[in-house]
N, C-alpha and C positions, 0 to 999 in steps of 0.2 A: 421547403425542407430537403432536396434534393440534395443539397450540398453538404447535408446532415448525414447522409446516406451512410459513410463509411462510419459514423457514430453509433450506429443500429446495429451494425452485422455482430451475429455468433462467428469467434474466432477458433482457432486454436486454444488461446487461453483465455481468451472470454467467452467461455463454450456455452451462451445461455440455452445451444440445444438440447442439453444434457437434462434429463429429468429430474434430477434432486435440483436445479436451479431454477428451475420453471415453476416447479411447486412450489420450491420456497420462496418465490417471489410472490406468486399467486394467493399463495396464503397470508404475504405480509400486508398485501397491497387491497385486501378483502376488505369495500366497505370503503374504501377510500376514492374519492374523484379527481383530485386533480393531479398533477404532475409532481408540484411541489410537495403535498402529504406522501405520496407514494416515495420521493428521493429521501425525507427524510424519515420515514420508517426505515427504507433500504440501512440508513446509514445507521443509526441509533442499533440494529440487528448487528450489521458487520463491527462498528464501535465495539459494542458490549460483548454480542455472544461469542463471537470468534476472538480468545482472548491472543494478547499481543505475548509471543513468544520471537525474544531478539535472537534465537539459535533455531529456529525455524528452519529444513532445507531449506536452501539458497543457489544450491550448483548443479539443483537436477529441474531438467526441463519443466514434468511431468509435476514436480512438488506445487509449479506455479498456476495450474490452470484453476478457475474457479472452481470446479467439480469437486479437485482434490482437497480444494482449502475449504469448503463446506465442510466434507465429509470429516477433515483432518479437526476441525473443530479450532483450530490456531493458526497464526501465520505473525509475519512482520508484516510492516507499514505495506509493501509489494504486494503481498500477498492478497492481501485484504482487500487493496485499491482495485485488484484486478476483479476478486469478489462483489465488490460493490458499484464495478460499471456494468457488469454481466447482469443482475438484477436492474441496473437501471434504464440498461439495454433492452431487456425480454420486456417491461413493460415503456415499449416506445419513447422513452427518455434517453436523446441523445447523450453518449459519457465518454471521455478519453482520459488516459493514462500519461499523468504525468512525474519527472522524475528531479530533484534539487537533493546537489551536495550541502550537507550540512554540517556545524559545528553542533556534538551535545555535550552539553556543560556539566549534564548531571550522569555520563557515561558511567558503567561502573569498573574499578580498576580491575575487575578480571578481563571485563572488555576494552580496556584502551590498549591492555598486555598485546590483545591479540591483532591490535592496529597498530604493532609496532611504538606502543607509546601516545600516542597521538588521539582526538577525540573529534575528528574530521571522519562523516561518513560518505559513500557516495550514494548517488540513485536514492534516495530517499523517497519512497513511492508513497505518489497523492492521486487524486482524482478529481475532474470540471467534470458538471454535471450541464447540460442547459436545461434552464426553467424560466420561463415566460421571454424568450429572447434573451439571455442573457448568460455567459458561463460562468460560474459557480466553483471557486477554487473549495477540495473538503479534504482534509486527513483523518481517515478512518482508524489512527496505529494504535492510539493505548485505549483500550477498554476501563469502563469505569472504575472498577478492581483493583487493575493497575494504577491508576493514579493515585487512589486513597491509600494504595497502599505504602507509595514513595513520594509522596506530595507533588504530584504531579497538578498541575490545570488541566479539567478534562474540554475536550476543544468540542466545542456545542456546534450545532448543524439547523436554521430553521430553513432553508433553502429561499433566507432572504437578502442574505451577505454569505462573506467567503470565511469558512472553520479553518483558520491557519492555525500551525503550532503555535502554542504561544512562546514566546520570548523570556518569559523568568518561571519560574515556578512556584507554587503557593506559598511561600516562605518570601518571594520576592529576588529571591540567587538566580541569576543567567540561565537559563536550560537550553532551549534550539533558537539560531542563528542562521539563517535561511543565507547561503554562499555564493552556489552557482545554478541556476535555474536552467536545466538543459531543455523546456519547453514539453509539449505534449504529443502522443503518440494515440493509431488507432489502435495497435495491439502492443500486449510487450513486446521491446525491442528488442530480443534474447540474444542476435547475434552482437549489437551494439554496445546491451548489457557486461556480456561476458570479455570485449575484448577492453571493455574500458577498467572494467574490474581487475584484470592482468596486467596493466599500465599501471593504474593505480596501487597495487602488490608489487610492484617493481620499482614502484619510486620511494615506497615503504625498504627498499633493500631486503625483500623475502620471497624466499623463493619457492615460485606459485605452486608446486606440488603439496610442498612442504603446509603450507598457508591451507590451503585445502582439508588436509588432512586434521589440521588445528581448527580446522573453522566444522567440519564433518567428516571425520572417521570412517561413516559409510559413505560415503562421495565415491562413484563411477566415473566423474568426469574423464574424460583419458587426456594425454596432454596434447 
């Protein structure tokens, strides 16, 4: 397990030292023995109760850690993933952070406005769990809610295969298209995040203040 090591540690933003994480882990995981029952409680928790909010901060550090996104009760797909290795983490279950550009097909036109058009996401945050030797691809992003409520497919977890987005939606229309898989990380990549996001607003021809401000109004970022 050694080389698991950096899968364990409380980070910055997978703070499982933080006591609302510890607890809520310990309470999910009450009564459960193995690895596998324990990752999916975790998940089925972050899934549902943390519901998927796609306007979630995005451009403040502090929005990202798991603590705040407990407490915050919401987040996007990022958000979540981070929440959901942080519990997987406090109870001894290796988990990293990983992130794929994505096509959504079922974007909504207020949200393609704000992509310049277009329905190309980036950093699309997932998380690998490992469980009996093996990692474990899971996306925690839409809560059950949300999917009934826009015909979503909700992406199921028994930590015995990998909960990818699915590919159409329950009507059978195109939804996520998995593009560029930038691979997995021990913590968020905030500094990696943020400059690739600035590239990415720049090949959209907008200009990153500007985009900010459209994206979060109370955004401190400075430039």
């Amino acid at each position: 397990m050694h080389d698991m090591e950096e899968y364990l540690k409380s980070t910055t933003f997978i703070d499982f030292d933080d006591e609302s994480v510890r607890d809520r882990a310990d309470a999910l995981a009450r009564d459960l023995e193995t690895d596998r029952e324990k990752a999916v409680a975790f998940y089925y928790f972050v899934r549902d109760c943390i519901k998927h909010d796609a306007y979630a901060p995005t451009y403040e550090m502090e929005a990202y850690r798991a603590s705040t996104t407990l407490a915050r009760g919401t987040g996007n797909c990022e958000h979540k993933s981070v929440l959901l290795a942080a519990l997987c983490r406090f109870s001894g279950i290796p988990a990293r952070l990983g992130y794929v550009d994505i096509r959504d097909y079922r974007l909504s036109e207020k949200f393609r406005r704000m992509l310049g058009g277009d329905n190309w996401l980036p950093q699309h945050g997932y998380v690998e769990i490992y469980i009996d030797s093996k990692w474990f691809h899971a996306c925690p992003a839409y809560d059950l809610e949300t999917c009934r409520k826009y015909g979503f497919v909700p992406v199921d977890f028994d930590g015995t295969c990998d909960a990818k987005d699915p590919p159409f939606d329950a009507e059978g229309n195109p939804h996520i298209e998995h593009m560029l898989d930038h691979g997995c990380f021990s913590d968020l990549p905030w500094d990696w995040m943020f400059e690739y996001r600035r590239k990415w607003v720049d090949g959209m021809g907008t200009d990153w203040k500007e985009f900010l401000q459209t994206w979060n109004p109370e955004s401190t970022i400075e430039d």
